[in-house]
C-alpha positions in Angstrom: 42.0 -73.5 78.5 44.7 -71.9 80.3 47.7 -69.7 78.8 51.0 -68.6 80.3 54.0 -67.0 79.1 57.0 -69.6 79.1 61.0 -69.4 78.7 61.7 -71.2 75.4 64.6 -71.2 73.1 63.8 -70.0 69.5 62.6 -72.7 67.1 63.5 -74.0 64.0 61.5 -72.7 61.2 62.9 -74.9 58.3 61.4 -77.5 56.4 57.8 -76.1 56.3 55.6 -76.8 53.0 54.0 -74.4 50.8 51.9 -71.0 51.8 48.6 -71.8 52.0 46.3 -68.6 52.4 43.7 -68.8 55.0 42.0 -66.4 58.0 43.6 -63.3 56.1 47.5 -64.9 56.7 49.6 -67.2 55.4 50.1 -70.8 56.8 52.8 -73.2 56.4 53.0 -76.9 57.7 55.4 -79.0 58.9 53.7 -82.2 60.4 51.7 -80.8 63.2 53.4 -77.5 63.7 52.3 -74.4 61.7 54.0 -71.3 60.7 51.6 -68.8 60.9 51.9 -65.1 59.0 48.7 -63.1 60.7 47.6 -60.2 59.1 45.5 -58.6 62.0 43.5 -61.3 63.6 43.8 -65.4 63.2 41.4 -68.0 65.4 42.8 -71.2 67.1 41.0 -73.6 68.8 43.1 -75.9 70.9 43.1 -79.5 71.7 45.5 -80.7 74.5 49.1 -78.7 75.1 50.0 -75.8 72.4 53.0 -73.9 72.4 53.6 -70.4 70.3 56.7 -68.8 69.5 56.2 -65.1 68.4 59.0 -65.1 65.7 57.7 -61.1 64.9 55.0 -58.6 65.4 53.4 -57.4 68.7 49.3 -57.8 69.5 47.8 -59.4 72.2 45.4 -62.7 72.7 42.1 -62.8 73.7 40.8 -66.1 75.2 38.0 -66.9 77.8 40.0 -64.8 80.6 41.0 -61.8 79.6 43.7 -60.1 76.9 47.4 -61.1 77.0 50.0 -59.1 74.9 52.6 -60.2 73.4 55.4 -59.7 71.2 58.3 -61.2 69.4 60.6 -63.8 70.9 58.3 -64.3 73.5 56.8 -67.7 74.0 53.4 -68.9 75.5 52.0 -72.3 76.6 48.0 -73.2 75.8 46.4 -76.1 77.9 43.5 -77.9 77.7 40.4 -77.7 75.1 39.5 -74.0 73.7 39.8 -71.0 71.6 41.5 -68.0 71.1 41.8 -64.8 68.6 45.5 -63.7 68.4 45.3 -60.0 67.3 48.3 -58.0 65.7 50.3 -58.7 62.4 52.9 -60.9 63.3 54.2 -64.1 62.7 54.1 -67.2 65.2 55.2 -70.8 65.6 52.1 -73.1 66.6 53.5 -76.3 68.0 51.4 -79.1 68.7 52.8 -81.4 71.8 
């Protein structure tokens, strides 16, 4: 898995479903995005090309390679098969492409 910091507009964060708690957050959906509300630390594993939208908060990821910070109305592109922790409350957009 690879992750790089990307230019992206912000996205739109209506129409998602209920809260649904999980990993110490709050998650939303909205088909095969999630609206994620991370209270300290929250686990993805990724399949194929991920984008995330930090909507608010500040942390960093950790992945295979390293520590990458981050904070709001930055975006960030995940490719390929893996996992990482995002660390920080915050709350991000996880889009599915």
């Amino acid at each position: 898995m690879t992750l790089q910091k990307i230019m992206a507009a912000p996205p739109d964060t209506e129409g998602f479903g209920d809260p649904v708690h999980v990993q110490g957050g709050v998650m939303r959906k909205r088909g095969d995005d999630r609206l994620i509300e991370s209270g300290g630390r929250f686990k993805l594993a990724c399949t194929g090309n991920t984008r995330l939208y930090i909507l608010s908060g500040e942390g960093h990821f950790k992945w295979a390679r390293g520590e990458t910070p981050f904070s709001a109305g930055e975006a960030f592109l995940l490719c390929g098969e893996g996992e990482c922790d995002v660390y920080g409350t915050c709350a991000f957009l996880w889009a599915r492409e």
